[in-house]
C-alpha positions in Angstrom: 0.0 0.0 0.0 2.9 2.2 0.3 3.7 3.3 -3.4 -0.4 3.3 -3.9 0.1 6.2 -1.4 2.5 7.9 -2.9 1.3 7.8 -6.3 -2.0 9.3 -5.0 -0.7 11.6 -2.7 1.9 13.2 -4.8 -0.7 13.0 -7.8 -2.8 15.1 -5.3 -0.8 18.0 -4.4 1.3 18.3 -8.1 -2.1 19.2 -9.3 -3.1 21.3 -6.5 0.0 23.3 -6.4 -0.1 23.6 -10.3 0.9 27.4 -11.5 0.2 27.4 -14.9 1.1 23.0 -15.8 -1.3 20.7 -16.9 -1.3 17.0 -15.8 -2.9 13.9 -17.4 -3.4 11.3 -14.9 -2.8 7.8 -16.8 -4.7 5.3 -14.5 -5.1 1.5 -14.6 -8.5 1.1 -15.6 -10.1 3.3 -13.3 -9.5 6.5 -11.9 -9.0 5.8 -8.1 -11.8 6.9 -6.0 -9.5 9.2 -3.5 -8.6 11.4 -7.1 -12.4 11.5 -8.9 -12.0 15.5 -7.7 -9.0 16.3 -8.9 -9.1 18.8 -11.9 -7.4 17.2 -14.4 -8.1 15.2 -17.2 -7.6 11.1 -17.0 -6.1 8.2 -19.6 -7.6 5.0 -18.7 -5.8 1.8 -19.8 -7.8 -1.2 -21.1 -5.7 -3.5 -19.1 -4.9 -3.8 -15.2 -2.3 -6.2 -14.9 1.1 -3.9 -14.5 3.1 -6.4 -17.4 0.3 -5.7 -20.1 0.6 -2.2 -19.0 4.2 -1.0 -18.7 5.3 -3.9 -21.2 3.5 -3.4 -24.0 0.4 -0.6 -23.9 2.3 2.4 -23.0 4.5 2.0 -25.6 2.4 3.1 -27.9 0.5 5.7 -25.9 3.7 8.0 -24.3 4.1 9.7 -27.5 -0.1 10.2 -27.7 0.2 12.0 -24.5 1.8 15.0 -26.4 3.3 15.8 -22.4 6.7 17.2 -22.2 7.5 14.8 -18.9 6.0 12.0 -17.5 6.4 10.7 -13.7 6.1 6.9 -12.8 5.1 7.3 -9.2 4.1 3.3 -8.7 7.8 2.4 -10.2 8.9 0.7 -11.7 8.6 2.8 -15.2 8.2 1.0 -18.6 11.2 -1.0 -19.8 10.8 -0.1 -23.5 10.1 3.1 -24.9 9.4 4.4 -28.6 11.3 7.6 -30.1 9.2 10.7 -29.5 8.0 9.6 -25.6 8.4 12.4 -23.1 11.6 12.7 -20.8 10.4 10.2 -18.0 11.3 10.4 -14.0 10.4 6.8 -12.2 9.8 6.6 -8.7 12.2 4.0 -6.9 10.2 3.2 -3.3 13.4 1.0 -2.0 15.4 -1.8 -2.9 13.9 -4.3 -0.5 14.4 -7.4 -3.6 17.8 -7.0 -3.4 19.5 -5.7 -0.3 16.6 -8.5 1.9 15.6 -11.0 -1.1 14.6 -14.1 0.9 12.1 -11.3 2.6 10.7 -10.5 -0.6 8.2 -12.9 -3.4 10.1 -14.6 -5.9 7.7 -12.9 -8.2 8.2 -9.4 -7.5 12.3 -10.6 -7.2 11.6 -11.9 -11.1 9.9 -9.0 -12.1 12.0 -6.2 -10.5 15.3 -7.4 -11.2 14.1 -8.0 -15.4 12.3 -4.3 -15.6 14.6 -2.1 -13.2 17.5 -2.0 -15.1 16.4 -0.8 -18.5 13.8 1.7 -16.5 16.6 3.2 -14.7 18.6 3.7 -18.1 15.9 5.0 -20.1 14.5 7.7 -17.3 15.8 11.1 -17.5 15.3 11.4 -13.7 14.8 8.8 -10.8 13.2 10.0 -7.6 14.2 7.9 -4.5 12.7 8.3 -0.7 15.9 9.0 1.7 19.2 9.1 1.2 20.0 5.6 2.1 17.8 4.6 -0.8 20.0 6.2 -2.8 23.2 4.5 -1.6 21.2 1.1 -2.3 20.5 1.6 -5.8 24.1 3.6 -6.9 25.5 0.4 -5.1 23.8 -2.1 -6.3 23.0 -0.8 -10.4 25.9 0.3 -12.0 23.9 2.3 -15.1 25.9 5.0 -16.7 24.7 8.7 -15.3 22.7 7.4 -12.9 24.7 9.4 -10.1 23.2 12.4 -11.7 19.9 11.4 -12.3 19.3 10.3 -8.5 17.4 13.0 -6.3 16.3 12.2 -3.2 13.0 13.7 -2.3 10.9 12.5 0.9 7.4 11.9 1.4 5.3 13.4 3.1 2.6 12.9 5.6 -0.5 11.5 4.4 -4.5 13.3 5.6 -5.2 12.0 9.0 -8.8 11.9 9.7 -10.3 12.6 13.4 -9.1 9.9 15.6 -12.4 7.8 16.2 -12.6 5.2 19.0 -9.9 2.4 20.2 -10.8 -0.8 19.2 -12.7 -3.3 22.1 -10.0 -4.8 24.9 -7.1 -2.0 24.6 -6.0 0.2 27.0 -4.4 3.4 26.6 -0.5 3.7 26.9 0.4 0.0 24.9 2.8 -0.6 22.5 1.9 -0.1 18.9 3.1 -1.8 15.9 1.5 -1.2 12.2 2.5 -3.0 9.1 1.1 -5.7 7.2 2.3 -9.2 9.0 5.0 -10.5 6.4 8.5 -11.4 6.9 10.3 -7.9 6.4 8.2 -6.4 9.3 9.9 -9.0 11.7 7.2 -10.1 14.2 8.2 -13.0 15.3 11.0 -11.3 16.4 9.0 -8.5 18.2 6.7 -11.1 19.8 9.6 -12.5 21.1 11.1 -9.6 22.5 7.7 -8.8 24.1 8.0 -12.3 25.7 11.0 -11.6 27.2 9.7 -8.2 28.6 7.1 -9.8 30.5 9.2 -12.7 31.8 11.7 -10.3 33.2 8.9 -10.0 36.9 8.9 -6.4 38.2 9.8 -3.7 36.0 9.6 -0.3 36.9 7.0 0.6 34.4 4.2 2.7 35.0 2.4 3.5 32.1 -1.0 5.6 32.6 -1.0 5.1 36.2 -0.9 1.0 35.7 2.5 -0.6 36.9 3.9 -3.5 34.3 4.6 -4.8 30.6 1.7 -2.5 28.7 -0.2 -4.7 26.2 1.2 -5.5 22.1 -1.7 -4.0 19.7 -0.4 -5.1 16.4 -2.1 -3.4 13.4 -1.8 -4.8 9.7 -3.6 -6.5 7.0 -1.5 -10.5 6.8 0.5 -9.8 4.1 2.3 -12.6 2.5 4.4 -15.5 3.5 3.4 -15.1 7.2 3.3 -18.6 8.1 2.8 -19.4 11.5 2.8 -15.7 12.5 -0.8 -15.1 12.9 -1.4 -18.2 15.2 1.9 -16.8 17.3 0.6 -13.4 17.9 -3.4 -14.8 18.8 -1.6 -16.9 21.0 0.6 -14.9 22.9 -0.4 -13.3 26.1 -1.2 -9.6 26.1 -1.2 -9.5 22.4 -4.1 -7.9 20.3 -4.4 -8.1 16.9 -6.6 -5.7 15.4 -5.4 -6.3 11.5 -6.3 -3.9 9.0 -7.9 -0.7 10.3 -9.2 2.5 8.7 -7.6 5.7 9.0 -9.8 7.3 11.8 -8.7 4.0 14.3 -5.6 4.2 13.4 -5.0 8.0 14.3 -6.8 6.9 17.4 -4.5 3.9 17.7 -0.9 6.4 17.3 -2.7 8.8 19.8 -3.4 6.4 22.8 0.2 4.7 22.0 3.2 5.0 24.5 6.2 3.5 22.2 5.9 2.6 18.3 7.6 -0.9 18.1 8.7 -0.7 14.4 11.8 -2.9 14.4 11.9 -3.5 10.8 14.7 -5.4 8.5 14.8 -2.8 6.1 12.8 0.4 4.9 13.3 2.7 1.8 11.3 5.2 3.8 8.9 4.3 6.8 5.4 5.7 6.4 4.3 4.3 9.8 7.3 6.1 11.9 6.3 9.5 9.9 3.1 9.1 11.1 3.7 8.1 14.7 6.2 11.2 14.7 3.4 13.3 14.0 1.5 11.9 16.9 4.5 12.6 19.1 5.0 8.7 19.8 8.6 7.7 19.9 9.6 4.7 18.6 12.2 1.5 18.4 13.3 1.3 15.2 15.6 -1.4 13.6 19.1 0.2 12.2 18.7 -0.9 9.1 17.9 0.7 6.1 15.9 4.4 6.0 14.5 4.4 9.3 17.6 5.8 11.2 18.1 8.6 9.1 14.0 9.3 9.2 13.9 9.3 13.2 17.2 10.9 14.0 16.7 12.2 17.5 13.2 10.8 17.7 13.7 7.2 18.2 16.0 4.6 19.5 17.6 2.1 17.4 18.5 -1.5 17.4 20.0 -4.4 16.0 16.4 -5.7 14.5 18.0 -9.3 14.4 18.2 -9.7 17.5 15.3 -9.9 19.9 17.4 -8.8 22.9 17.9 -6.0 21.6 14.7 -5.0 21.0 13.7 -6.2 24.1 16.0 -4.3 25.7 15.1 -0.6 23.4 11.4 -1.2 24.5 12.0 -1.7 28.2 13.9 1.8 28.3 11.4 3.7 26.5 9.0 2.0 28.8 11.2 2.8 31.7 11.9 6.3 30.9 8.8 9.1 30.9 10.8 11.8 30.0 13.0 9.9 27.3 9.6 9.6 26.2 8.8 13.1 26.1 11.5 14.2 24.5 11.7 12.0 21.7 8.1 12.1 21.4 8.4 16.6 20.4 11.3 15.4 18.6 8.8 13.5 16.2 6.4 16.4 16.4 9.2 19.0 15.4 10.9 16.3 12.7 7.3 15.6 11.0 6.4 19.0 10.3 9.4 19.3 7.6 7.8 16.0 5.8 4.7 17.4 3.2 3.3 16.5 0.4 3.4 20.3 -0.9 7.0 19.8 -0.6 8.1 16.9 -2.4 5.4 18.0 -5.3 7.8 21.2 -5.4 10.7 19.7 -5.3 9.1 16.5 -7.8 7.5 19.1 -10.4 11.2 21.2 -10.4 12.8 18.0 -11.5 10.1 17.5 -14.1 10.6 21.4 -15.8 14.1 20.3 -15.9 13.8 17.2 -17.8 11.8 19.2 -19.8 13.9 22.0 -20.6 10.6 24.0 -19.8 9.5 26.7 -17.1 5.7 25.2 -17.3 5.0 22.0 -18.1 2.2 19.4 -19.6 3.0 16.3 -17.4 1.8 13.1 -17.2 
């Protein structure tokens, strides 16, 4: 669901803050429900499998568009392009196939590693989340010019609704962790680092007036290759799962939060730690990857292999009110600098470039 955010959510404010563009949108056989308002005119392709799409169709429909740039937000962009299509920028979200493979579907592995490479070489421009995104993809793809082609430009914070009511059975002042239940999110490790908090007897934790281990609320669709996970986390004690939630629950979930347990194997980006920020929740994070460099000062990180370690990051947020605190405005302070309006500036600037134009028709 992450790039499906971005694409809307950029898509959103580059047409809002428009002085003088115009955008197409080029949608996969439906305009998306969350841009029907959006004043701009739409492309609809016959076909909604993403192979029919990038492989073949838009071939023959870039040079149609008559748009001096184009931007693949849901990346990867086309492989094979015609003479005539617009200057392209594609969107890469992270490079999860490669730097954790065994944590990511063969499929998307096959399909990433066959179309990446001649997207990178034919786009004028590639956009990545954080800056260790970019060290991941001018290590691992060695494409001529791609050093200048990389800019790094973050996301931004998506609409949060009202917070609406906490689920049934929680409690204010738990630990939260959101992210679909698959193996890069690393539960099983978290569940066992939440064991070993509760086995450790009397800790000095007094969260919301209530002395001990606060409960586990996990919050995520199952994702894929879960396994066993789902039957570990119903059956350990003071664990709720609450799976998938809307977005008024889960503002409500971030606000009655003490600690975001989002120990992670690796992130291009971290939507979920953005938006805990926000809330002023701070978090464990694993070391890996993007998350470091998102939370600097506003979380603590760990080794997200080892459960210990996790353990051990939890029980001194847990331990610590005014660690808490502080990290917590931290997040507030840090979040505020992360906007949509922003990286449509910064996205449409790269697009005028590419174009050799001061206003643009983008796709």
């Amino acid at each position: 669901m992450g790039m499906l955010t971005v694409a809307v959510e950029l898509s959103r404010a580059l047409v809002q803050a428009r002085s003088g563009d115009e955008f197409v949108l080029v949608c996969s056989r439906e305009r998306p429900e969350s841009l029907h308002d959006l004043d701009c005119e739409a492309v609809l392709t016959p076909y909604r499998h993403e192979l029919a799409v990038k492989g073949w169709w838009l071939r023959g429909v870039e040079p149609a568009l008559e748009a001096d740039a184009i931007l693949y937000p849901y990346w990867p962009g086309p492989p094979f392009r015609r003479g005539g299509a617009p200057p392209a920028v594609t969107f890469v979200h992270d490079l999860a196939f490669r730097v954790r493979p065994a944590e990511v579907p063969w499929q998307q592995r096959l399909y990433f590693r066959a179309v990446l490479p001649p997207a990178l070489r034919h786009a004028a421009a590639v956009l990545v989340p954080s800056d260790s995104t970019r060290r991941d993809l001018t290590r691992l793809y060695r494409t001529p010019g791609l050093d200048q082609k990389v800019h790094v430009i973050a996301e931004g914070l998506p609409r949060s609704p009202a917070a609406g009511p906490l689920p049934d059975g929680i409690e204010p002042g738990y630990i939260l962790a959101v992210g679909s239940v698959e193996p890069r999110k690393n539960y099983p490790r978290l569940l066992a680092a939440y064991r070993q908090l509760r086995g450790r007897g009397a800790l000095p934790f007094i969260i919301n007036g209530r002395p001990g281990v606060p409960q586990l609320v996990i919050a995520g669709r199952a994702g894929w290759a879960y396994g066993d996970t789902l039957e570990r986390i119903a059956a350990e004690p003071g664990v709720v799962y609450v799976g998938h939630v809307d977005e008024a629950t889960l503002a409500a979930l971030y606000q009655s939060a003490s600690v975001l347990a989002f120990p992670s194997l690796y992130e291009g980006f971290g939507l979920p730690l953005l938006e805990a920020m926000a809330h002023g929740l701070p978090a464990v994070v694993g070391a890996a990857g993007a998350l470091p460099e998102l939370a600097l000062g506003a979380a603590i990180s760990v080794d997200a292999e080892d459960s210990a370690a996790i353990a051990e990051g939890l029980e001194r947020l847990l331990a610590d009110e005014g660690l808490r605190k502080r990290l917590g405005e931290e997040g507030i302070r840090r979040a505020r600098g992360y906007t949509w309006a922003n990286a449509a500036e910064r996205t449409l600037d790269v697009m005028r470039r590419i174009a050799g134009k001061p206003q643009t028709r983008a796709a």
